[in-house]
C-alpha positions, 0 to 999 in steps of 0.5 A: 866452825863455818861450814858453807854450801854454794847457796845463792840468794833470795829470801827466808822462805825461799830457802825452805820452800814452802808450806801451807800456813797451817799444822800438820803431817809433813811429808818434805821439811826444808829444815829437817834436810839441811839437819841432815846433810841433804840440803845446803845451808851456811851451818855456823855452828853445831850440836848433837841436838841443834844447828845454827845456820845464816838464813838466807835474806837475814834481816841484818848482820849476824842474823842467825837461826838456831834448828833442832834436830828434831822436827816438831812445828813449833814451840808449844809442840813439845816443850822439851825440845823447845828448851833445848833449842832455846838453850842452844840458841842462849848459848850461841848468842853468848858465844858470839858476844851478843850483849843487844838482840831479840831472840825470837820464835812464832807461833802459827800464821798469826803469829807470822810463822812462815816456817813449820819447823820450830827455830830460834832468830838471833836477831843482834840489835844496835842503837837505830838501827831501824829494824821494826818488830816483826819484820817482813820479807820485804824490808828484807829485800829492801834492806839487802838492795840499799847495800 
């Protein structure tokens, strides 16, 4: 099921605004809206406790995010939900066929956290195809213009 929202272009962050680099009491959450309906976002998938949406920007070709429900910061939060984001995102990446990709999450600025609402990149990967670890919105950009 592919449910689309006119949405535009521009990068991951643009797409849930931004925040301070930094945990804490939230009062607007870009990701909390989209899992209510409130904001627009491409949902390719959807569970009672999760949603995989295409991020904006995605640094390649299936490049899918995998958000709870529920708000917490990040992955050491609250590890119950943790574990079900991440059982969502397993499940969706077996459901699309995904025998090559990263499955990441971050932790903190350091860590290259951009977004304080816990999510799952399904990242496919294929021989070559020349994406470094981490990745940066600007080779994002750069990928995007090269097609």
């Amino acid at each position: 099921m592919q449910t689309t929202y006119p949405d535009g272009g521009g990068s991951v962050a643009a797409v849930i605004g931004s925040r301070e680099a930094s945990r804490g009491p939230m009062t607007h959450c870009a990701f909390c809206e989209i899992a209510t309906g409130q904001a627009p976002a491409t949902i390719l998938r959807e569970w009672d406790d999760a949603l995989a949406i295409r991020p904006r920007g995605g640094v390649n070709d299936g490049h899918t995010l995998v958000i709870p429900r529920t708000h917490v910061a990040d992955a050491i939060e609250d590890p119950d939900v943790t574990a079900d984001a991440v059982r969502r995102a397993a499940q969706y990446a077996a459901e699309i066929g995904g025998a090559e990709l990263n499955l990441i999450t971050s932790v903190g600025p350091n860590a290259t956290q951009t977004v304080f609402h816990l999510h799952w990149h399904i990242v496919p990967r294929v021989r070559a195809d020349g994406l470094p670890l981490p990745w940066t919105p600007q080779q994002a950009a750069r990928k995007a213009a090269a097609r």
